[in-house]
C-alpha positions as CSV (number, residue, x, y, z in Angstrom):
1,X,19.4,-34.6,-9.9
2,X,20.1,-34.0,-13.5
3,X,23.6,-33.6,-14.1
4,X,24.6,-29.9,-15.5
5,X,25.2,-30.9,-19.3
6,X,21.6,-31.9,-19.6
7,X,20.2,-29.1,-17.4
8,X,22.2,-26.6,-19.5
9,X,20.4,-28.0,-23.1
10,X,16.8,-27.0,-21.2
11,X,18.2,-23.9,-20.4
12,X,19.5,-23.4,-24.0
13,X,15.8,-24.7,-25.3
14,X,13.9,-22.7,-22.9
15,X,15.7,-19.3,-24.2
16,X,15.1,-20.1,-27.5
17,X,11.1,-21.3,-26.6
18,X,11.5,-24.5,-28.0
19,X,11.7,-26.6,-24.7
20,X,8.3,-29.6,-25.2
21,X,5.9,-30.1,-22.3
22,X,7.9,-32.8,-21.0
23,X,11.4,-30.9,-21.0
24,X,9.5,-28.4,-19.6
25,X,8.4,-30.2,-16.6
26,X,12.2,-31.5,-16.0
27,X,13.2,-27.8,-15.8
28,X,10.5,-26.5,-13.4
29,X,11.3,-29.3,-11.2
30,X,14.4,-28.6,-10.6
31,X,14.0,-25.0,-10.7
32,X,11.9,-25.6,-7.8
33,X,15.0,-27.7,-6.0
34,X,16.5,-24.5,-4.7
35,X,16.1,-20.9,-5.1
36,X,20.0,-20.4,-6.4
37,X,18.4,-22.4,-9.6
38,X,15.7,-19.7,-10.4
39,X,18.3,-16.8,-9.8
40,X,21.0,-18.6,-12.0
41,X,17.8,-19.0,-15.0
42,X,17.0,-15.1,-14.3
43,X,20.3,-13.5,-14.8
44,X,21.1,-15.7,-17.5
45,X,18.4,-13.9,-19.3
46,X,20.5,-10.7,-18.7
47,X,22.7,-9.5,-21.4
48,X,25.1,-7.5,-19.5
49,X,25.5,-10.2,-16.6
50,X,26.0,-12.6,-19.5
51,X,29.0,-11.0,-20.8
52,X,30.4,-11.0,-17.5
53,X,29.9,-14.2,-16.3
54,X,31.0,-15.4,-20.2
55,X,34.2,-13.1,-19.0
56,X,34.7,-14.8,-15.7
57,X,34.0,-18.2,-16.7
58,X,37.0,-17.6,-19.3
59,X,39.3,-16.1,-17.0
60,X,39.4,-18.3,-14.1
61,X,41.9,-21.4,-13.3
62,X,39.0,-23.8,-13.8
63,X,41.2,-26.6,-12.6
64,X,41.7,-24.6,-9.2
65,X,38.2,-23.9,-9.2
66,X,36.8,-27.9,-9.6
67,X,39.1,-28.4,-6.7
68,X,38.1,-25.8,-4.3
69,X,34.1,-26.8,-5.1
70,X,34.8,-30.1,-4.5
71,X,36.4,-29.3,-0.8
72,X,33.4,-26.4,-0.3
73,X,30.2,-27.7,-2.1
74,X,28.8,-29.3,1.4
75,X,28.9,-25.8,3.0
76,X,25.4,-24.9,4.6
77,X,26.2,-21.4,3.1
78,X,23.7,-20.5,0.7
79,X,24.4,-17.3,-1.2
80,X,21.4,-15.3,-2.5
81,X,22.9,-13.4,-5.6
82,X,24.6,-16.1,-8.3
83,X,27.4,-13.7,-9.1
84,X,28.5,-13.8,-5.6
85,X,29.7,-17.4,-6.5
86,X,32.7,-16.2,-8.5
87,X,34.1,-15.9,-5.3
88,X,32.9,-18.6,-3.2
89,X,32.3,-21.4,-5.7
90,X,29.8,-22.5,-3.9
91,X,28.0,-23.6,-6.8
92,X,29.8,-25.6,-9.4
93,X,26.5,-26.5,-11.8
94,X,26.4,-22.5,-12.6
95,X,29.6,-22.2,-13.2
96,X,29.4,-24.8,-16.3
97,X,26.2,-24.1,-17.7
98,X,26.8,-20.0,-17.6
99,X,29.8,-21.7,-20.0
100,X,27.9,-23.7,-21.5
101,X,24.5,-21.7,-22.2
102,X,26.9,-18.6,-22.8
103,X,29.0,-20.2,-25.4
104,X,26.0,-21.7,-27.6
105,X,24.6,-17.9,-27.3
106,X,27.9,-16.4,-28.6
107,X,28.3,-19.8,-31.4
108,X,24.9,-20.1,-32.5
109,X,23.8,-20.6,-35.9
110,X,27.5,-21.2,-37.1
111,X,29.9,-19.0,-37.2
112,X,27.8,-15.9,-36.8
113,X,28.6,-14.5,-33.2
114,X,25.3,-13.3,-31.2
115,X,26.1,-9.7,-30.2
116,X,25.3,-8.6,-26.1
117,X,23.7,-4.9,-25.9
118,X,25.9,-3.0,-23.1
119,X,23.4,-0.8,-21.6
120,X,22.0,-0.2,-18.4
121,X,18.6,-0.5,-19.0
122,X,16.6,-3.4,-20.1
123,X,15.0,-3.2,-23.2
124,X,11.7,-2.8,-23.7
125,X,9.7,-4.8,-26.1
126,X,6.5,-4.1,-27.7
127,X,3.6,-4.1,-24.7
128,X,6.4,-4.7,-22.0
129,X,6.8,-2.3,-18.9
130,X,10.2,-0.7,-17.6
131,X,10.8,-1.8,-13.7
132,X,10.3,1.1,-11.4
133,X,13.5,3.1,-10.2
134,X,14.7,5.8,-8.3
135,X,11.4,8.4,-7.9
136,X,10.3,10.6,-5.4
137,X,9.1,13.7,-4.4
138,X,10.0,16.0,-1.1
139,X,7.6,18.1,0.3
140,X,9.7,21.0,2.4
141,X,8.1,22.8,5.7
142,X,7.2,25.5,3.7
143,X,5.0,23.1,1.9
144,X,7.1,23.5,-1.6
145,X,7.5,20.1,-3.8
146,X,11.1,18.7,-5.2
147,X,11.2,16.1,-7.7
148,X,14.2,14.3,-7.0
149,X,15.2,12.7,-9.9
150,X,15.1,16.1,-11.2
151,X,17.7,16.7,-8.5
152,X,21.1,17.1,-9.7
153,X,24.0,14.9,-7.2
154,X,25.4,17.7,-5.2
155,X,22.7,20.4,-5.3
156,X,21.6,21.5,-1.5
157,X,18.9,23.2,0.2
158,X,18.7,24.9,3.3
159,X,15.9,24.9,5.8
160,X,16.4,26.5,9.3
161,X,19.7,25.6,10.0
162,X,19.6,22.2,8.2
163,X,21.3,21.3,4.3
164,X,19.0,19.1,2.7
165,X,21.2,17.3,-0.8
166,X,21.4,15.0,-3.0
167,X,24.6,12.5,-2.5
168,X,24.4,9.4,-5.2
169,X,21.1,9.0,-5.6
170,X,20.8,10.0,-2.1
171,X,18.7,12.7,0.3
172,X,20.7,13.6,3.0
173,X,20.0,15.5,6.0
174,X,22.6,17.7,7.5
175,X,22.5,19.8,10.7
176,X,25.2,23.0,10.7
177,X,26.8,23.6,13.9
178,X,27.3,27.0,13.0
179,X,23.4,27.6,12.5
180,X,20.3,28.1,14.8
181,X,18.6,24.8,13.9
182,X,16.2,25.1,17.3
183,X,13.7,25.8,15.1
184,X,12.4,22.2,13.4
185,X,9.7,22.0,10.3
186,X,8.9,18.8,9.1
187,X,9.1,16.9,5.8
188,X,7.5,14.4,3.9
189,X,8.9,12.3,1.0
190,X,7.0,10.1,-1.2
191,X,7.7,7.8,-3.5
192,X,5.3,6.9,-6.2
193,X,3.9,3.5,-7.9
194,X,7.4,2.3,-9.6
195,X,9.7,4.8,-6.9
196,X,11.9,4.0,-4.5
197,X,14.3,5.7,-2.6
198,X,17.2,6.1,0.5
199,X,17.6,9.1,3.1
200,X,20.0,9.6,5.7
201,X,18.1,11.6,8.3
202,X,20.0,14.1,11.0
203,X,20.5,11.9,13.3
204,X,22.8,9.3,10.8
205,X,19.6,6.9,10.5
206,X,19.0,5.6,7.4
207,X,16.0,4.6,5.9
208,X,15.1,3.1,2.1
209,X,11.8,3.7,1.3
210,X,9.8,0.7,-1.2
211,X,6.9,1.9,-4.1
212,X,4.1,3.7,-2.8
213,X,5.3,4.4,0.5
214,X,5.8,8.0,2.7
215,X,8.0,9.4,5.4
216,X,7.0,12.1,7.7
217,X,9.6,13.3,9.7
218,X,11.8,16.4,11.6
219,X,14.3,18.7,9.8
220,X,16.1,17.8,13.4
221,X,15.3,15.4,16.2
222,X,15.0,17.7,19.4
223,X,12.6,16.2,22.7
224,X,12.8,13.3,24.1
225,X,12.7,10.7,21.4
226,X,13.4,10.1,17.2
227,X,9.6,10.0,16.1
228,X,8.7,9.2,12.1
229,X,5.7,8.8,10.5
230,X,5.6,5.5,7.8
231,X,2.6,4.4,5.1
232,X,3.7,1.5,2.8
233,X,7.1,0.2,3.6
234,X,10.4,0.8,4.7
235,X,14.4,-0.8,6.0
236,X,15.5,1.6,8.7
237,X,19.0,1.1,10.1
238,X,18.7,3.4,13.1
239,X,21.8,5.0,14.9
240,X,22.4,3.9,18.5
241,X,21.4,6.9,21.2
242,X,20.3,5.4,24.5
243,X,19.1,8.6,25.3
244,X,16.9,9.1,22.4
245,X,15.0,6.1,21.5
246,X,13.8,6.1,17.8
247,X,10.2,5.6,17.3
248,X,8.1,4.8,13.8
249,X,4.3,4.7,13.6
250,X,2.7,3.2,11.0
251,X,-0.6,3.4,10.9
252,X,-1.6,0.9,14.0
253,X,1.9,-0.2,14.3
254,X,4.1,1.4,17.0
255,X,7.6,0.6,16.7
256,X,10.5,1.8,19.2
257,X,14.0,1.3,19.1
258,X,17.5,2.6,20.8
259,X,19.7,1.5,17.5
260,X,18.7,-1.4,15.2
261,X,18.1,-2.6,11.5
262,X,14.4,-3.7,11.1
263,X,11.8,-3.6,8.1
264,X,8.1,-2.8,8.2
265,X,5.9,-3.2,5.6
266,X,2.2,-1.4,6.5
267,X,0.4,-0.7,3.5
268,X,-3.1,0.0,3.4
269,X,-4.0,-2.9,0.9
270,X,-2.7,-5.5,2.8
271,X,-4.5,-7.6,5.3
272,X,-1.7,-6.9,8.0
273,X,1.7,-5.3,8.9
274,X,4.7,-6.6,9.3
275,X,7.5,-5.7,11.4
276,X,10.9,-7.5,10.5
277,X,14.4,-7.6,12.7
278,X,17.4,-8.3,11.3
279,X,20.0,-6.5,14.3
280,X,19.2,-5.5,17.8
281,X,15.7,-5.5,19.6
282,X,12.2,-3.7,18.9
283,X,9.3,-3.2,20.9
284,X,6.3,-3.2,18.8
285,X,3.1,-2.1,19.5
286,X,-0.5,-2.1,18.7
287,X,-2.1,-0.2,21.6
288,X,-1.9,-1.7,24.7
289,X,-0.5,-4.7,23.1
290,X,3.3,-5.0,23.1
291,X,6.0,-7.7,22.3
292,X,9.7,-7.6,21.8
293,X,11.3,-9.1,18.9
294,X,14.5,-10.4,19.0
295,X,16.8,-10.7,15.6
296,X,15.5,-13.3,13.2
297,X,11.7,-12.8,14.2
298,X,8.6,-10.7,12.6
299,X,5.6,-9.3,14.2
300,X,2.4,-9.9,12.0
301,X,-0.2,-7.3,13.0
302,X,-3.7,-7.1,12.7
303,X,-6.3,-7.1,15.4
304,X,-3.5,-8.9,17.7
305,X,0.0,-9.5,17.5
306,X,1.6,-13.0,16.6
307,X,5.4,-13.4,16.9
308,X,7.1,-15.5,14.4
309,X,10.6,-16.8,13.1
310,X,11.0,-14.8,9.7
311,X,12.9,-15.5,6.6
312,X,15.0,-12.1,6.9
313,X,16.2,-12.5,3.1
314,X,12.8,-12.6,1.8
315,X,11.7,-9.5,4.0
316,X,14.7,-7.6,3.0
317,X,14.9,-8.8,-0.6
318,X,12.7,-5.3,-2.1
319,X,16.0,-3.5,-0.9
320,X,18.7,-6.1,-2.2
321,X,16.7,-5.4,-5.7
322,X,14.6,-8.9,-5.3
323,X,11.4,-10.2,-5.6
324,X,11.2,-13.3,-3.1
325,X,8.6,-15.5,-3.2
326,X,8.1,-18.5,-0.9
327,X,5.2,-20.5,-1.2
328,X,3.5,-16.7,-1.6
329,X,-0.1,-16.7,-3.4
330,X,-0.5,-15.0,-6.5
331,X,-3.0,-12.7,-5.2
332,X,0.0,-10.8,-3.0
333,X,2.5,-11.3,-5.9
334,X,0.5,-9.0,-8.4
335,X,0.0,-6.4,-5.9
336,X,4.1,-6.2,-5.5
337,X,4.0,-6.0,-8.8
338,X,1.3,-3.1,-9.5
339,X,3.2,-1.6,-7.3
340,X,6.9,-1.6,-8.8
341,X,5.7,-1.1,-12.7
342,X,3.1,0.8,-11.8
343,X,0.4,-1.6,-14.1
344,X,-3.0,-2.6,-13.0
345,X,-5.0,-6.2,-13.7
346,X,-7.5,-6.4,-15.8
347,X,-9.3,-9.3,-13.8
348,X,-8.3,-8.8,-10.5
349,X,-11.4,-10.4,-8.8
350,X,-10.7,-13.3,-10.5
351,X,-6.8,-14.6,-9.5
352,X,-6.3,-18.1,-9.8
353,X,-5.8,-19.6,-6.3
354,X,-1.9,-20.6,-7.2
355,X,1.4,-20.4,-5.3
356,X,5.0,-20.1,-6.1
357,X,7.8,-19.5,-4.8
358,X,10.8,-17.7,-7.1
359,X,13.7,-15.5,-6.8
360,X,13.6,-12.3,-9.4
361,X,15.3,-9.4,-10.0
362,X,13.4,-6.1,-9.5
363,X,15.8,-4.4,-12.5
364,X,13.8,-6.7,-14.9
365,X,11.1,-6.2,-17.2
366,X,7.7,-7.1,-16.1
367,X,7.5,-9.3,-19.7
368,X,10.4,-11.4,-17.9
369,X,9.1,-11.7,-14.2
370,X,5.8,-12.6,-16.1
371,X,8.0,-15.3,-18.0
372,X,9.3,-16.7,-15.0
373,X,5.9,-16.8,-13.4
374,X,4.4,-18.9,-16.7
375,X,7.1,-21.5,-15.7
376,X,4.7,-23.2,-13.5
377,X,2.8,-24.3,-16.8
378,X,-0.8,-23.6,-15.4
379,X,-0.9,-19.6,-16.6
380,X,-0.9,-17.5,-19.1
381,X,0.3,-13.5,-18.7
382,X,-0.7,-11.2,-21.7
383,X,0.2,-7.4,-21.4
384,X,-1.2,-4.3,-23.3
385,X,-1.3,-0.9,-22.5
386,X,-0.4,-1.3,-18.9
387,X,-2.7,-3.8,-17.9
388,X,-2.2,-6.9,-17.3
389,X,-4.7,-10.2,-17.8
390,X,-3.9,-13.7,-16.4
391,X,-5.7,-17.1,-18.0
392,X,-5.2,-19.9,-17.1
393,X,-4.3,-22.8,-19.5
């Protein structure tokens, strides 16, 4: 393991593109030792979590701190965001090379002190692409369209005895007690290529829908069960009613619950579903064929359905603002990406056959995820009028 001085000057070189082949190598190998190294390299490339890691690393008792990692550092805990570390300091190497890389950022070139942007969005260079964001569109019973981001916080709608608004970035779905809501419509919001969004339905569940992706479902949940309708993918944290089980289809994929957290992802470009629990139990279904996951596993769908252990983190990681890759083939990376920044590529038919496994933020350029991508050494990303052509070196 190379010790955090000399991993810090590849870091330095690498920002500044002047690492050499060799150096390059070093860094990718141990970029590759743990996924906390590639998430450390990608926010170090962000201005604004610069500045406030530069601020932390300045303001803490780094005496107190060497002391508490030294007692801590064999924990088994691994945390999945680097900034959670300023409270755990479960990871002493980040710690000094944030100082280190941050200082010779600030220092550089003399006395002439680099300047950090404060804004919220990334910039945008020449040919780069904008991550997707908050987008989506809600089609009412009466079959009249809102664009949401259009959608001031606060503003309502009513629909037979229901109040439809928009709560921090929100849709929220609100039955009056004092209304006749015995009559239910249904509504459908979608989210396009680079959308996302979260809705609170009547009954308190929640659900965040990914890029590309559609719920169909009640103004209220009367009958005998919760029933949605879900293309593309989705989290759902359902609220517990033993009476009323909650019910998702997805295209072939029947899921029911009685209260549980649980993602499926069931787009129609990809060879299967998946079906992911993270809290409770699902039965899921495709016809007569049924199993019941338990938390920790994930139902892979096609013609039949196989039961396996699941990394939770990476099949939650879309909503935590991730991409998490394990070992995944390029193939299925750039259709996650085509279908965040919204881009197509040029030679599709011909994807190298390469895999990689990396930990990026989704609040990122695509220039960036790209860059992190080229680490590998064996490809080349070129972008240009929202299109994007691999090579290989």
């Amino acid at each position: 393991m190379k010790a955090p001085f000399e991993i810090a000057d590849l870091i330095f070189k690498y920002l500044n593109g002047n690492l050499s082949k060799e150096e390059n190598k070093v860094l990718q190998d141990w970029l590759n030792e743990d996924i906390a190294n590639q998430i450390l390299l990608n926010e170090l490339q962000n201005k604004d979590k610069m500045e406030e890691g530069l601020q932390f690393f300045e303001s803490i008792d780094q005496n107190a701190a060497w002391e508490n990692i030294n007692q801590q550092i064999d924990s088994p805990v691994i945390h999945r965001s680097f900034w959670s570390y300023k409270k755990f300091f479960k990871y002493a190497a980040a710690i000094l090379i944030t100082g280190i890389v941050g200082y010779a950022f600030l220092h550089k070139k003399g006395n002439q002190t680099a300047t950090i942007a404060k804004t919220k969005k990334p910039q945008i260079l020449k040919n780069d692409v904008l991550p997707g964001g908050n987008k989506a569109t809600l089609t009412l019973g009466d079959g009249s369209v809102i664009t949401l981001e259009d959608m001031e916080n606060g503003t309502f709608k009513k629909e037979n005895g229901v109040k439809i608004s928009k709560k921090e970035g929100q849709l929220v779905y609100e039955i009056l007690p004092t209304e006749n809501s015995s009559i239910v419509t249904y509504n459908t919001i979608n989210t396009p290529t680079g959308g996302q969004y979260e809705i609170s339905l009547p009954d308190g569940s929640k659900v965040w829908l990914n890029s590309k992706s559609s719920l169909h479902f009640p103004t209220a949940f009367s009958g005998k069960e919760r029933k949605v309708e879900l293309t593309g993918e989705g989290y759902f944290e359902v609220s517990k009613n033993k009476e009323k089980p909650f019910v998702v289809e997805a295209g072939k994929t029947h899921v029911e619950v009685l209260g549980t957290h649980f993602n499926i992802m069931a787009y129609d470009n990809e060879a299967v579903s998946k079906t992911t629990l993270l809290e409770g139990s699902v039965k899921v279904g495709n016809g007569e064929n049924k199993k019941l996951l338990n938390p920790g596993q994930q139902a892979v769908i096609g013609s039949q359905i196989r039961v396996r252990t699941a990394d939770t983190d990476e099949a939650v990681a879309w909503k935590e603002g991730y991409f998490q890759f394990d070992n995944e083939d390029l193939t299925t990376i750039m259709r996650q990406l085509k279908r965040w920044y919204d881009v197509d590529v040029v030679n599709e038919q011909q994807i190298p056959n390469k895999h990689f496994t990396a930990m990026i933020s989704r609040n990122t350029t695509l220039s960036k995820v790209l860059k992190m991508l080229e680490m590998s050494g064996e490809l080349k990303f070129e972008i240009e009028d929202k299109k994007v052509t691999i090579r290989e070196k």
